[in-house]
MIROMI-356179 format. One record per atom (N, C-alpha, C): residue in one letter; x, y, z. Coordinates in steps of 0.001 Angstrom, whole numbers, plus 500000, padded with zeros to 6 digits. Last residue first. Example, Ala and Ser with C-alpha at 12.3 -4.5 7.8 and 13.67 -1.06 7.14 Angstrom:
BEGIN
s512850497750507080;s513670498940507140;s512900500030507870;a513190494310507800;a512300495500507800;a513200496700507800;
***
This chain:
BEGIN
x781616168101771689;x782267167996773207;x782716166545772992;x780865169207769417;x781802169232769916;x782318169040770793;x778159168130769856;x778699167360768826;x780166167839768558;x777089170072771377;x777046169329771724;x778129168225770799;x777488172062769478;x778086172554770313;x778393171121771357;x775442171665767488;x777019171803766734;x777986171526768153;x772896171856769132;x773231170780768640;x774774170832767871;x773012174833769418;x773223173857770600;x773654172541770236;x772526175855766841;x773940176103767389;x774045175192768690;x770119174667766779;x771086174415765468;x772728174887766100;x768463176193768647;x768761174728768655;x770135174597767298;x769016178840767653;x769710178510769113;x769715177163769005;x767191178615765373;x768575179119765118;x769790178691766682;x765401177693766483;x765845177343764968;x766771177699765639;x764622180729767524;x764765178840768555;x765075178458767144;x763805182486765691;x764913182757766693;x765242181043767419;x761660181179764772;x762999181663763367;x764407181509764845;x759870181263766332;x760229180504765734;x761815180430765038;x759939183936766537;x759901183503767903;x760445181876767101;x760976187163764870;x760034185875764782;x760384184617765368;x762278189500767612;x762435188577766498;x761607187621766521;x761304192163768701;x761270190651768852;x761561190531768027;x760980194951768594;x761483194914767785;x762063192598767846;x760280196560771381;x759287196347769915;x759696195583768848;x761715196914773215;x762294197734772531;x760942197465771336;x761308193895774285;x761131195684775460;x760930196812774322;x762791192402772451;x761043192882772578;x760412193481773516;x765096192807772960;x764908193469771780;x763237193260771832;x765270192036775610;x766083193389775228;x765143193776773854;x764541189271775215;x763973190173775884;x764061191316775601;x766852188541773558;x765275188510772642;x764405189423773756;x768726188217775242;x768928189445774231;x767583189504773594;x768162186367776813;x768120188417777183;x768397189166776062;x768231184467775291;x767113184565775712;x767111186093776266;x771260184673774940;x770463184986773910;x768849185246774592;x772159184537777658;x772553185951776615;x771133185874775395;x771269181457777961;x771169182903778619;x771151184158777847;x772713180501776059;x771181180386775793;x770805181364776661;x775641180291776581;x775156180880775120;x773689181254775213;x776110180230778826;x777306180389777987;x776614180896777113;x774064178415780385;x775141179264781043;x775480180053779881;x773744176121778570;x772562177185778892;x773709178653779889;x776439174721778431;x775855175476777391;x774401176518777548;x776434173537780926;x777267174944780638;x777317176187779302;x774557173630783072;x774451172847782477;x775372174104781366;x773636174910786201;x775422173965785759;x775129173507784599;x771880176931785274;x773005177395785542;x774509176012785608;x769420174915783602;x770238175037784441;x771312175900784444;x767687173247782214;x767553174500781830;x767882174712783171;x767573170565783043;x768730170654782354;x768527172173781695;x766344170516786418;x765796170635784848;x767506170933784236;x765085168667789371;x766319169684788407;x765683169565787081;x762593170423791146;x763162168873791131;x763725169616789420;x760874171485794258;x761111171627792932;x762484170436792523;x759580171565796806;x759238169966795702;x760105169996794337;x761672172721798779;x761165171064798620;x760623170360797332;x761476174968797513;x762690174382797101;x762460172785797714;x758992176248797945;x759215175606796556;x760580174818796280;x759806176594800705;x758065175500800039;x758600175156798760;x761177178480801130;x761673176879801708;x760680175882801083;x759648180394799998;x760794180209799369;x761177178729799546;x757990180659802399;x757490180196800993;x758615180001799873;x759746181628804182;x758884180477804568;x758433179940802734;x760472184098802554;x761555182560802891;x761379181478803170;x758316185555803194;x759008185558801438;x759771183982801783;x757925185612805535;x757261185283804722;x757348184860803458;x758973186836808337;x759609186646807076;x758656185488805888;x757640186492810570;x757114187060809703;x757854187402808273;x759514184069811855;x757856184185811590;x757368185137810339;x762546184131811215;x761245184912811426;x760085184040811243;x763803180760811888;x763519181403810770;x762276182452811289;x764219178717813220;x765082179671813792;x764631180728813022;x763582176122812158;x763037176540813210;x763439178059813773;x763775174499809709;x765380175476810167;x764141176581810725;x764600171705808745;x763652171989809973;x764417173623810506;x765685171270806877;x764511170363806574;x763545171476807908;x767992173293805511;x767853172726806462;x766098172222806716;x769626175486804545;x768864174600803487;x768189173390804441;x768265179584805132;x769272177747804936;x768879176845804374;x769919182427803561;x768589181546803136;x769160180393803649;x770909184843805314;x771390183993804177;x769949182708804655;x771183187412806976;x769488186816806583;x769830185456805392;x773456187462808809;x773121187900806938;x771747187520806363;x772883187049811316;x773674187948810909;x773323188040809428;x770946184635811330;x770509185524812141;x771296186831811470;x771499183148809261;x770328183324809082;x770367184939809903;x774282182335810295;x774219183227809027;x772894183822808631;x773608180693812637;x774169182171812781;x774306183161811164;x772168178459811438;x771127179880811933;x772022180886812331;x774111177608810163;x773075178080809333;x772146179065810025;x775421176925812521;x776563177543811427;x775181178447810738;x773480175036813419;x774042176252814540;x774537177400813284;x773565172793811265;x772133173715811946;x772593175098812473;x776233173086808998;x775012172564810651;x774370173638810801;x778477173752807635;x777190173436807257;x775740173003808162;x780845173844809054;x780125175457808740;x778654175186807917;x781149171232809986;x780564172533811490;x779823173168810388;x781343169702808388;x780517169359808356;x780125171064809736;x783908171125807543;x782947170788806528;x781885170863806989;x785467170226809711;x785222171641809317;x784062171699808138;x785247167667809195;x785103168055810479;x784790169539810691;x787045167292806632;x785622166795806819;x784813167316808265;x789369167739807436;x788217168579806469;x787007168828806634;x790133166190808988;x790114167157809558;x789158168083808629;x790452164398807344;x789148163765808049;x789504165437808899;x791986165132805238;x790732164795804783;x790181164715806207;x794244167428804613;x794429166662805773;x792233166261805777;x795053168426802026;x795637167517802757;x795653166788803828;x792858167540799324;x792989168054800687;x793762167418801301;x792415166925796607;x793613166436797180;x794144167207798654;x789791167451796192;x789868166186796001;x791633165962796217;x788234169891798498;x789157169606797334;x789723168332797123;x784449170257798958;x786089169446799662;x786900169379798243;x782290172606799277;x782941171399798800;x784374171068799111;x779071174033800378;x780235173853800795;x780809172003799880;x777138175701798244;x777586174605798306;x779220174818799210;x773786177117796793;x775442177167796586;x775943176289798002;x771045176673794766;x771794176239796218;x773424176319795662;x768043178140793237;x769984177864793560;x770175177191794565;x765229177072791707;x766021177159793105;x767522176845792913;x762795177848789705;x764094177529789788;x765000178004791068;x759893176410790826;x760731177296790127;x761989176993790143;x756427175051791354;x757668174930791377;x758296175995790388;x753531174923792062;x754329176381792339;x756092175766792259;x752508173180790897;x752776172654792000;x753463174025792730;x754328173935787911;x753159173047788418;x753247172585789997;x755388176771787822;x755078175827787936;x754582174821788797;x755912179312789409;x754869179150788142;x754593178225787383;x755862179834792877;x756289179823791603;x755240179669790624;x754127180728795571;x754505180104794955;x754504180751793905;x754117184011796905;x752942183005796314;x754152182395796153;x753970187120799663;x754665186297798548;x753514185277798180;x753107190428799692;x752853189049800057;x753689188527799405;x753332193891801221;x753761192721800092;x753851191529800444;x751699194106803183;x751176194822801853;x752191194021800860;x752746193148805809;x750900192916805087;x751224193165803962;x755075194661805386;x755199193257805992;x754056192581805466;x754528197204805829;x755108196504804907;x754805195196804467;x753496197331808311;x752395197675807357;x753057197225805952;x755581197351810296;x754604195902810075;x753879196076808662;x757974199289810635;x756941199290809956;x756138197833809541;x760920199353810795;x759917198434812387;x758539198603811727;x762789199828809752;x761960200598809854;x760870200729811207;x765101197861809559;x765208199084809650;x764243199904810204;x763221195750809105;x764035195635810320;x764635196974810900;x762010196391806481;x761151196076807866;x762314196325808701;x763692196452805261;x763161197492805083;x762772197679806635;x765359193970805252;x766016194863805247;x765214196341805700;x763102192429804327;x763160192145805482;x763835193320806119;x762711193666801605;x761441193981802492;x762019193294804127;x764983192388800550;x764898193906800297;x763689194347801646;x764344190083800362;x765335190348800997;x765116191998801139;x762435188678798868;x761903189114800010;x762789190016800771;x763455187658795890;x763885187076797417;x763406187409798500;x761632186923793483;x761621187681794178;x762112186700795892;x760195185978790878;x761454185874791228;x762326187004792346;x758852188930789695;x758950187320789751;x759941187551790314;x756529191210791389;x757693190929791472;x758300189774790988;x753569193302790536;x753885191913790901;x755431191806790669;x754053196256790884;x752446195406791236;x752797193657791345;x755222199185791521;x755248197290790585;x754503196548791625;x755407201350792678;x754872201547791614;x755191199868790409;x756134202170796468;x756638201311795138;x755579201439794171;x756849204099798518;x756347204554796841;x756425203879795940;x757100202465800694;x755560203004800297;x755496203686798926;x758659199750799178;x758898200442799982;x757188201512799694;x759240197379797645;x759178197268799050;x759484198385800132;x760659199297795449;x759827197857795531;x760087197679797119;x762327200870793851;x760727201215794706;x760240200323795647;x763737200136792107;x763976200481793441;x763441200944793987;x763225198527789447;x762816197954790774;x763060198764792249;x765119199401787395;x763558199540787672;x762855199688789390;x767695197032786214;x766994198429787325;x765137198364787146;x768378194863784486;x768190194402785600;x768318195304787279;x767788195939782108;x769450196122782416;x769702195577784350;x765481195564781939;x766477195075780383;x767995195144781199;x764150197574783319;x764296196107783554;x764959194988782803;x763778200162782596;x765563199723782577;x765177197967783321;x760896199951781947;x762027199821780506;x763545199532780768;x758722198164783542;x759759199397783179;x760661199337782424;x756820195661782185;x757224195618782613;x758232197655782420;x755269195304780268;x754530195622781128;x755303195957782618;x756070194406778125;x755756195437777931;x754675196245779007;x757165191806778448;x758201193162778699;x757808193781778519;x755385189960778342;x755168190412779500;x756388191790779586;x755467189471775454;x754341189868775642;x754446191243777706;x758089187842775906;x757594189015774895;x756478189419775255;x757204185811777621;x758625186873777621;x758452188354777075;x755841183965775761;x755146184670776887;x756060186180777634;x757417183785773755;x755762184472773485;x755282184614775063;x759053181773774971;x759303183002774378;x757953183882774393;x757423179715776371;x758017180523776882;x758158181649776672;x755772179051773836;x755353179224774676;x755867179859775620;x758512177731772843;x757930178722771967;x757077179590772696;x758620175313774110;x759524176803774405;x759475178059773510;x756999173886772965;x756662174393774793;x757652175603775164;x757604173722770766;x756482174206770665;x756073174974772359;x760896173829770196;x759998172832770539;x758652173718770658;x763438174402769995;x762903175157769358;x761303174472769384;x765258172690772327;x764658174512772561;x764469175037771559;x765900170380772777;x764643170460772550;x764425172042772857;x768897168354772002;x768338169370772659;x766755169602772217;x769899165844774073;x769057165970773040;x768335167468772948;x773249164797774364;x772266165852775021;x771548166300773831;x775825163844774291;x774728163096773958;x773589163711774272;x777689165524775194;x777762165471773804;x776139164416773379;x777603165239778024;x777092166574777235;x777290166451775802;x776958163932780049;x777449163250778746;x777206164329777988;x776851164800782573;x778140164390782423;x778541163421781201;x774128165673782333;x775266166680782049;x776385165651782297;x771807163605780329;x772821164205781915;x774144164933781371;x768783164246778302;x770275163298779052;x770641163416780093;x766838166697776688;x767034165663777217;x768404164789777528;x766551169981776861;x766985168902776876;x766880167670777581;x763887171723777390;x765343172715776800;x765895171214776623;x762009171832778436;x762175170492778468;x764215171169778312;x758433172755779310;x759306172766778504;x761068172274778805;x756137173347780481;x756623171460780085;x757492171862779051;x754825175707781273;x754551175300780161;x755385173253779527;x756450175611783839;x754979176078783832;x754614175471782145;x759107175299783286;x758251174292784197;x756969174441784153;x759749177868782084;x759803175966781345;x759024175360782267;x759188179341783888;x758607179467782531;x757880178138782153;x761662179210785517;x760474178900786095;x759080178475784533;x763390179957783136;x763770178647783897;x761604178350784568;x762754182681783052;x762774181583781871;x762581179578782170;x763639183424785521;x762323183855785631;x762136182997783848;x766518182444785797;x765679182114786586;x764372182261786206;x768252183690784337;x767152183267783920;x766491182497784571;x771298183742785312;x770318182258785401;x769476182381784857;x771598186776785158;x772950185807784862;x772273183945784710;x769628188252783659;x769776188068784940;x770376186855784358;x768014190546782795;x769801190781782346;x769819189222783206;x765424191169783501;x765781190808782127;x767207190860781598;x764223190492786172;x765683190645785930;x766023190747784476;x760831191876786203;x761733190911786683;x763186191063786285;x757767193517787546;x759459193187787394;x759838191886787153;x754767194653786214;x755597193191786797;x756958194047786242;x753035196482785688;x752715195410785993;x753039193838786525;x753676199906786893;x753953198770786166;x753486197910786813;x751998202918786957;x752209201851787360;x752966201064786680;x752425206401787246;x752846205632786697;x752951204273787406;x749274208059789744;x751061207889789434;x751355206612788439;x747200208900790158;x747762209137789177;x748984208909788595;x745831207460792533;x747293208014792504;x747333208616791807;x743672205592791577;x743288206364792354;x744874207504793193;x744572204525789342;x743568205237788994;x743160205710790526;x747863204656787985;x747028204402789125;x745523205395788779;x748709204540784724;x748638205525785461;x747754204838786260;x749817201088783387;x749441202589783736;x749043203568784727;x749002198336784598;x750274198806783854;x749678200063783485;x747332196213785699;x747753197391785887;x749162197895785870;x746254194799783686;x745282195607783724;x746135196791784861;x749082192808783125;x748458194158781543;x747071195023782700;x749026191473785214;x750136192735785173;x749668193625783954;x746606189928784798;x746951190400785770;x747792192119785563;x747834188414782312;x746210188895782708;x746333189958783488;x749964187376783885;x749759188278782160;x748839188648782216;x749035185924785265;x750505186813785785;x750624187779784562;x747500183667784551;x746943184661785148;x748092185856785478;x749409182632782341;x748546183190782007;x748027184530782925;x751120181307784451;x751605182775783430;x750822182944782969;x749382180967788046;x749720180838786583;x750614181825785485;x750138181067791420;x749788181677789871;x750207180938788361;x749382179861793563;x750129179300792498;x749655180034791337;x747536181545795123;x748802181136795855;x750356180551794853;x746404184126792997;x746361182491793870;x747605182233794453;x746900187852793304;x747386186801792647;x746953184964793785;x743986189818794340;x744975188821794313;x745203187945793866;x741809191473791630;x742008190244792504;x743264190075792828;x741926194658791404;x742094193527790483;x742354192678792093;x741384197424791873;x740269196717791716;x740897195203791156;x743761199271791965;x743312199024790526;x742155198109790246;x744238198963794373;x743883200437794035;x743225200259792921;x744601196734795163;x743647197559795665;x742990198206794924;x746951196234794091;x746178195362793297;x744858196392793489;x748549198030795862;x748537198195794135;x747219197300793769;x748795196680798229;x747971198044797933;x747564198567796446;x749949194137797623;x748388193984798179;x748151195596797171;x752196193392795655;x751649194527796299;x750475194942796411;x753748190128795582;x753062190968794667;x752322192195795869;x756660188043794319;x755665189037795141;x754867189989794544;x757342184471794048;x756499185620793244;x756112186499794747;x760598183382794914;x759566183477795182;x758472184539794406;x763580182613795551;x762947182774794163;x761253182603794326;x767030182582797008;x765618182718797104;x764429183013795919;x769362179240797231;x768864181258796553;x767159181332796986;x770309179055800171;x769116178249799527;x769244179766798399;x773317177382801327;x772787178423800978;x771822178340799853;x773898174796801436;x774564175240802997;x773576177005803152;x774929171262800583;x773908172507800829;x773523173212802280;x777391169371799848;x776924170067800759;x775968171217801217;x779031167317797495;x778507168562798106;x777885168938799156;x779145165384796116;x780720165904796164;x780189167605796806;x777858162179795640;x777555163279796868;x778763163870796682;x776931160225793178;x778113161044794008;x777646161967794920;x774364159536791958;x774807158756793424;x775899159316794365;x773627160812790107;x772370160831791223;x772896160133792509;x775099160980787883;x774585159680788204;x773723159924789191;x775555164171788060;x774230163866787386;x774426161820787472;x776299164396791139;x776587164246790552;x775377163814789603;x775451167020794116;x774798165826793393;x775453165762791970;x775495169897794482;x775630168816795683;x776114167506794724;x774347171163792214;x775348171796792859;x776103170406794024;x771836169910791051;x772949169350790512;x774302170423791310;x770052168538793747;x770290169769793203;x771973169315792363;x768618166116794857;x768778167041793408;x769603167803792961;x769129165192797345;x769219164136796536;x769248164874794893;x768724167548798850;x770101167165799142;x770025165860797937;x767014169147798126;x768423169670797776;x769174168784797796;x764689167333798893;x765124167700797474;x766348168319797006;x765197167199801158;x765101166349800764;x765161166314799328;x767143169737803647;x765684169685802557;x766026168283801804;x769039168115805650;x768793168970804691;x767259169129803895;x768745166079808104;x768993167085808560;x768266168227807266;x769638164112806348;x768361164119806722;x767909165380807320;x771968163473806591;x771724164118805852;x770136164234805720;x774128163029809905;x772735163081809181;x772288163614808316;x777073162442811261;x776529162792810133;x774847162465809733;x777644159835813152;x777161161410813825;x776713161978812593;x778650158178811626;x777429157882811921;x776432159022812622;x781061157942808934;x780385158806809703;x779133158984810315;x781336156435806981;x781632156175807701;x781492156928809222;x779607157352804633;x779222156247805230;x779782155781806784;x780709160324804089;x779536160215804926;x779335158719805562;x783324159523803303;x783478160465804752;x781778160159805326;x782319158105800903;x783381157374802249;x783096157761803179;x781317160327799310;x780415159216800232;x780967158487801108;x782323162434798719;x781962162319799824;x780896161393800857;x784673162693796284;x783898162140796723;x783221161860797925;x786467166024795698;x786601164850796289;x785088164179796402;x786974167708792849;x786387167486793759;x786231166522794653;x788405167838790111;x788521168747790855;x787886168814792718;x787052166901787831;x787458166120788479;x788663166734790184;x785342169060786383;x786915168579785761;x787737167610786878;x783292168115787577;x783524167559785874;x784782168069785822;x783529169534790013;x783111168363789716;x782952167801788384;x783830172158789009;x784844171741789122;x784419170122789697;x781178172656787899;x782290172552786940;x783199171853787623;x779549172608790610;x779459171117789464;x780429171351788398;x780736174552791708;x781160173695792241;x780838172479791368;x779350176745789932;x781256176811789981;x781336175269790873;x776786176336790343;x777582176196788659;x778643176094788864;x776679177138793038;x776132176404792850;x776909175605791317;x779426179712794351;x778005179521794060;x777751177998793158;x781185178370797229;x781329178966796060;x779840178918795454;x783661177445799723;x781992177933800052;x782308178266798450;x786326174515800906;x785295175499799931;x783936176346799657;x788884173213801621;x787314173269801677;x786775174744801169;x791131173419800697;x791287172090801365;x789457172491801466;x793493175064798869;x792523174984799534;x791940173813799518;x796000175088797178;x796078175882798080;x794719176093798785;x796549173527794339;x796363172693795926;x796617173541796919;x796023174078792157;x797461174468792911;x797204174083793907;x793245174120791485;x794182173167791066;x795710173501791373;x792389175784793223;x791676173900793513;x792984173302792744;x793364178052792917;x793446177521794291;x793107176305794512;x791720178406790576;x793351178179790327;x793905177567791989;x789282178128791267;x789848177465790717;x791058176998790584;x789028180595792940;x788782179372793139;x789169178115792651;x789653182508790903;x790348182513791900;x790590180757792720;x787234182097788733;x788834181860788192;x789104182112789996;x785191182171790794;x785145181050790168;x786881181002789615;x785061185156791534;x785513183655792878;x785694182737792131;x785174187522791458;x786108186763790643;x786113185635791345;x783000188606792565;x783306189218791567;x783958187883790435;x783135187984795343;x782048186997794309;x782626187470793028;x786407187585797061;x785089187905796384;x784416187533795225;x787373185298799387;x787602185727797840;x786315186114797578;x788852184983802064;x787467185268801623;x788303185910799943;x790438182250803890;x790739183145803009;x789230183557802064;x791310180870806853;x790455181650806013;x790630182471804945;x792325178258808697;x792626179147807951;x791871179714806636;x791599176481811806;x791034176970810662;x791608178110809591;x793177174085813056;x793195175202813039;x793072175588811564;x792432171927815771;x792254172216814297;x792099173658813813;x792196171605818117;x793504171267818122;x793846171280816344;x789762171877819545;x791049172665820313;x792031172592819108;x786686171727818635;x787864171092817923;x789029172074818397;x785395173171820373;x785041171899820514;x786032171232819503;x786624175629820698;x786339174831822003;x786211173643821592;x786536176000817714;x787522176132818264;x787776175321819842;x783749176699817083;x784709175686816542;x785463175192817614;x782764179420818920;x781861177600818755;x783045176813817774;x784700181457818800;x783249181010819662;x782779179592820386;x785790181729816745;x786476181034818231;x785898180910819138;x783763181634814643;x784497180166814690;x785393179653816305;x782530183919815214;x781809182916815570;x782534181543815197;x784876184894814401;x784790185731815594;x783721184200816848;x785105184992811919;x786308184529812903;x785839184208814061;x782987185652811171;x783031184542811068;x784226183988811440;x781182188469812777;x782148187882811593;x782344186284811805;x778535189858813124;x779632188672814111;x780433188239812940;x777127192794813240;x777114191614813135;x778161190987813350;x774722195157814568;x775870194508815204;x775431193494814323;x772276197093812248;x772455195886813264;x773778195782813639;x772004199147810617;x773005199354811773;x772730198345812825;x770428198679808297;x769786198412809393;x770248198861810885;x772472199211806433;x770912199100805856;x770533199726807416;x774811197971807375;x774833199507806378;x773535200130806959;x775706196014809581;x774874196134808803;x774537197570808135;x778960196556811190;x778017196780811402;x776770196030809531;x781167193471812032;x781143194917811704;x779296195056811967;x783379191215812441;x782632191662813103;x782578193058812122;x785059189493809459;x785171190293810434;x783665190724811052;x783729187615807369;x784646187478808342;x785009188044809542;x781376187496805320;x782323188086806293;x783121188142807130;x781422185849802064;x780977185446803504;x782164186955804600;x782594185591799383;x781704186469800058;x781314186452801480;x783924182116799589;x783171183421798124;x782088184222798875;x786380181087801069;x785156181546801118;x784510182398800103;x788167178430801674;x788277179397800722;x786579179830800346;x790061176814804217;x788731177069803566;x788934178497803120;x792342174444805322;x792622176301804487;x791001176284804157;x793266173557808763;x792222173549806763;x792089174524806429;x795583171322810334;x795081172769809644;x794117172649808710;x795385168922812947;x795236169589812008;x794939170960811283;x793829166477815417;x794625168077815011;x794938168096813459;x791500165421817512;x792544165456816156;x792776166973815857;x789643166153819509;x791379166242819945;x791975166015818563;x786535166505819625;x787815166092818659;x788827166463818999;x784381167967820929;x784409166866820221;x784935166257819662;x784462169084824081;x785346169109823487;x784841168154822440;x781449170796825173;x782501170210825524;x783453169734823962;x780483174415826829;x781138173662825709;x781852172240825446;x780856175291829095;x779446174992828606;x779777173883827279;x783095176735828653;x783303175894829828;x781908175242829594;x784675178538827353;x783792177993827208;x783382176927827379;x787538178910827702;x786608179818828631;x785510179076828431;x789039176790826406;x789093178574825824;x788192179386826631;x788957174346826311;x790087174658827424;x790047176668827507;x786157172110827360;x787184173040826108;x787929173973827079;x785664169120828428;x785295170290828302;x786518171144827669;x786138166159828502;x785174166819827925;x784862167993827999;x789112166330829667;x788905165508828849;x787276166058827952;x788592167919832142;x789552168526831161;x789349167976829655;x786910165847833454;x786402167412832697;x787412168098831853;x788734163709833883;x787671163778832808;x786712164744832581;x790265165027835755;x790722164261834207;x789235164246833518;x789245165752837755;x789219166560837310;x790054166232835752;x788369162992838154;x787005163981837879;x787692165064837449;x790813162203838812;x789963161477837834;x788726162234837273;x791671163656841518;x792050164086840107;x791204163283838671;x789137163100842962;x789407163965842153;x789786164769841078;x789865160075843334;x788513160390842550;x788546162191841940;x792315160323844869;x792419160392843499;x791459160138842528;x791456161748847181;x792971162229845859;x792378161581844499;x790077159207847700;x789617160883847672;x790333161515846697;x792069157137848212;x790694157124847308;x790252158436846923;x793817158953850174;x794498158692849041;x792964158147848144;x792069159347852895;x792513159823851709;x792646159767850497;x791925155749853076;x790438156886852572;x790856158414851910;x793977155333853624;x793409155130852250;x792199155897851820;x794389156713856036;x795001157216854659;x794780157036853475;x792403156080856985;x792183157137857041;x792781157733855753;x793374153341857896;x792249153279857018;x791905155069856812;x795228153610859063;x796083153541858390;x794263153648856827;x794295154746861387;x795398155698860889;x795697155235859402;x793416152376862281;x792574153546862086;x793298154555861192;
***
């Protein structure tokens, strides 16, 4: 009896300690006891952030509480990877690309947040690790998870073979048409269709461009960025008219057919020109606009419009009446497609410690990572199903619409000659037909194709 008592003890002892082995074993050792552990590998990763916050602080705008990104790494990383230790360094947007760089090629960063153009350069100077190994072998990994078009298009993620994966879509830019129910009101003119046209967006913004007829106050008929580093609102253009700027792939840039004195980008220009005069005059210097989403706004339609300003307004204000009065639409191409950024978590192609990378890689890009930046920075996600998103944020719901179907154009921020030279110039023809003074639309494309083609034939 005595002796079956002891075993029965000693079984007891030691189902315990076994239970209490295998909670130590799946649960995190930092308080977060809800939490269980997904990786005992150890390791450091330097990630090198362009803008992201780090510290807990307040929102300026709104005086929301927000969560820095230390704060939400010892939160949620940290429990579930004990034994990987994250090192942060935030470099501002100002200078992130030279900073970034010199840190890719001095081997002082192991993962990477940067905008969309800076991560396909340093994917052509070979600067970037390949991420199809880490994904094939990785069965917890789902890229299915992402919008379907970011994740197989976007030349930020995506090598122009269409097969390298050296990216990660993590931040959607936003690029949506808005336009101001009360303005249209006032002036008797129809709402813009869901898919406006540039015709109807010209039609439109010329009948109210002057003095309100029931205000008296100075109207304009449209904003947009006429300084604006992408041309985004050129970019959308091309798609609306089938304009083409080139034919090839950026990783043969000397074989790149250019097509920007072509009849469809003539169409662009002439439409550019026509619409700066409907537009406020510091819209050349990418001002005007600081009305916009608010009750004294005086712009009637917005291109290329993030909504961001009106969520900021709303949240501050608690005013719904906002919320009704500026709508968003699809883009201006076919199908309401436009030009969509995505900036990019990337891996340095001599990280030192790869599968620990990869592990940090894949946290600050997940669902959880994306709705805490949604919730704290309203940052746009790229996520197929990103359920977490206002309701009445409206601008973003329709933002997430055009970045599904829209599909790449070599009239691109990574394509380095539109970057470098065709930008400036396309603002500078804006600039000078704000001013009256366009150059003959023809004469001007001549002259940009003839320098694109020298430029190509130097690479």
């Amino acid at each position: 009896m005595k002796m079956k008592k002891w075993l029965m003890s000693t079984v007891l002892l030691i189902l315990v300690f076994s239970l209490a082995a295998c909670s130590s074993d799946s649960k995190s050792s930092s308080g977060n006891s809800h939490i269980k552990v997904v990786s005992k590998m150890k390791g450091t990763v330097r990630v090198a952030l362009a803008g992201w916050q780090l510290d807990n602080g307040i929102d300026a705008l709104t005086g929301k509480k927000t969560e820095g990104l230390k704060e939400y790494l010892k939160k949620e990383f940290s429990p579930r990877y004990p034994n990987i230790k994250v090192k942060l360094t935030q470099v501002p947007w100002e200078n992130a690309k030279a900073k970034q760089t010199a840190m890719l090629k001095s081997g002082d960063a192991d993962v990477l947040y940067s905008g969309g153009a800076f991560a396909f350069s340093w994917y052509q100077q070979g600067l970037l690790k390949d991420l199809n190994p880490l994904i094939d072998k990785d069965k917890a990994f789902d890229p299915d998870i992402y919008l379907k078009g970011l994740w197989e298009n976007a030349y930020s993620t995506r090598a122009p073979d269409r097969k390298t994966q050296f990216g990660i879509p993590v931040a959607l830019g936003r690029r949506a048409i808005g336009y101001d129910k009360k303005l249209f009101k006032e002036w008797g003119v129809e709402p813009l269709s869901d898919n406006p046209t540039p015709e109807e967006i010209l039609s439109k913004a010329k009948q109210m461009t002057g003095k309100n007829p029931k205000t008296g106050k100075q109207n304009y008929g449209l904003w947009w960025e006429g300084n604006g580093l992408n041309d985004s609102t050129a970019v959308a253009l091309s798609y609306a008219f089938g304009a083409k700027g080139a034919e090839g792939r950026l990783d043969k840039l000397g074989d790149l057919k250019w097509e920007l004195n072509a009849p469809e980008m003539v169409k662009v220009m002439e439409w550019l020109k026509e619409a700066s005069q409907y537009a406020p005059k510091a819209f050349v210097n990418g001002k005007g606009n600081e009305k916009w989403a608010t009750k004294d706004n005086d712009i009637a339609i917005y291109l290329d419009c993030t909504g961001g300003t009106l969520m900021s307004n709303y949240l501050q204000s608690k005013d719904e009446s906002l919320l009704d009065r500026f709508q968003p639409t699809m883009n201006m191409g076919p199908d309401g497609r436009g030009w969509v950024a995505v900036d990019p978590f990337v891996m340095a192609k001599n990280a030192k410690n790869v599968d620990a990378s990869w592990e940090v890689m894949k946290f600050l890009t997940n669902y959880d990572t994306q709705k805490y930046m949604y919730d704290n920075f309203n940052q746009s996600p790229t996520l197929a199903k990103a359920d977490f998103v206002n309701k009445k944020d409206a601008f973003l719901q329709k933002e997430l619409a055009i970045a599904k179907i829209t599909k790449p154009t070599l009239l691109d921020e990574a394509n380095p000659y539109f970057s470098s030279d065709i930008i400036p110039e396309i603002n500078g023809f804006i600039s000078k037909a704000a001013n009256g003074k366009a150059p003959d639309i023809q004469s001007f494309l001549d002259d940009v194709q003839k320098r694109a083609e020298k430029w190509s034939a130097d690479q």
